[in-house]
C-alpha positions as CSV (number, residue, x, y, z in Angstrom):
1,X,10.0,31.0,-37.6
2,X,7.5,31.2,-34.8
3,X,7.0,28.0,-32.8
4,X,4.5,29.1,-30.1
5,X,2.8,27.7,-26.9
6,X,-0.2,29.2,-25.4
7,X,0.3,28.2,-21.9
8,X,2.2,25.9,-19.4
9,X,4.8,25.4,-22.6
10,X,7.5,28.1,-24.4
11,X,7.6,30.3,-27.3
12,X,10.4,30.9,-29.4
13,X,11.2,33.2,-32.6
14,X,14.4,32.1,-34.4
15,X,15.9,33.9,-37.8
16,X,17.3,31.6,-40.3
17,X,19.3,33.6,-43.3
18,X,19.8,32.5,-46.7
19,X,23.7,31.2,-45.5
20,X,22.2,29.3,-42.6
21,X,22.7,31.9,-40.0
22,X,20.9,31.1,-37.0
23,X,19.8,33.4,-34.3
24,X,17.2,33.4,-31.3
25,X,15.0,36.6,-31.6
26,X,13.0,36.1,-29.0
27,X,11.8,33.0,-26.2
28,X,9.6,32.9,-23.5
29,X,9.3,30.6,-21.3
30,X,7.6,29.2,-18.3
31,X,8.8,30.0,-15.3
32,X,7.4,26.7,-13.6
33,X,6.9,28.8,-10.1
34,X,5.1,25.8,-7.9
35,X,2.1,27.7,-6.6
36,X,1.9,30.6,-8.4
37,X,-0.8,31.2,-11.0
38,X,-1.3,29.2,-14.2
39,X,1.7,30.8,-16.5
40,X,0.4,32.2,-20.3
41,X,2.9,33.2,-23.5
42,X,2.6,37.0,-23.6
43,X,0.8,37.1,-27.1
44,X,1.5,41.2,-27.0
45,X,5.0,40.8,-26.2
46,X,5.2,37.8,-29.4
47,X,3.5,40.3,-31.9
48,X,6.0,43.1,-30.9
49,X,9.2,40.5,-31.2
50,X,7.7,39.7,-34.5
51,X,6.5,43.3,-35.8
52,X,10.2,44.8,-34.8
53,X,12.2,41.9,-36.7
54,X,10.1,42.6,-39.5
55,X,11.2,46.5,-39.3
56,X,14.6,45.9,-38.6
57,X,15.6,43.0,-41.2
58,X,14.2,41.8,-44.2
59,X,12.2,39.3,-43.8
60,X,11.2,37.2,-46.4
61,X,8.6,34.7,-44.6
62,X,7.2,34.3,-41.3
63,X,6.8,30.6,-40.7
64,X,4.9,29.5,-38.0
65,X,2.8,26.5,-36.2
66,X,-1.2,28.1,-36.7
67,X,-1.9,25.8,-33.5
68,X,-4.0,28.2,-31.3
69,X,-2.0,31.6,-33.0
70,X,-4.5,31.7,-35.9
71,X,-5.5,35.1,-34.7
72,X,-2.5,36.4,-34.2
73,X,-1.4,35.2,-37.5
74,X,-3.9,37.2,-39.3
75,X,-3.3,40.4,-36.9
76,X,0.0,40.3,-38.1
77,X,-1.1,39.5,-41.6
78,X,-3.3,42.4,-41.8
79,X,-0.2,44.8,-40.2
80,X,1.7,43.6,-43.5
81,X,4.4,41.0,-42.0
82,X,4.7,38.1,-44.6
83,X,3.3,34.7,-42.1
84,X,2.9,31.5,-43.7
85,X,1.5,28.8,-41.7
């Protein structure tokens, strides 16, 4: 499942197997640095997080929040990875 931010927030991919096995494949979040610039998710590093679990396990359904990742749904849609929104 990917529940994704686009900026000032946190991303996060968790795996859920069929015997409720729950694991945290990936999370970014904002570092909240007071004066710094304005922090983004790192879409690239997302897609790769994604991509690799997809290699490595199987993967029955991506399931994530379309809220501002609609292109980067159908990136990884096109690449092959099963998303459902």
């Amino acid at each position: 499942m990917l529940d994704g931010s686009w900026n000032g927030d946190s991303t996060a991919i968790v795996a859920v197997t069929r015997d409720l096995h729950i694991a945290v494949l990936g999370c970014w979040e904002n570092p909240r640095e007071a004066g710094g610039e304005p922090w983004r998710v790192p879409i690239d590093d997302v897609k790769a997080t994604l991509r690799e679990a997809c290699h490595d396990y199987t993967v029955t359904v991506v399931a994530c929040d379309p809220f501002r990742w609609q292109q980067t749904i159908q990136d990884l849609e096109h690449d092959g990875l099963p998303m459902a929104e």
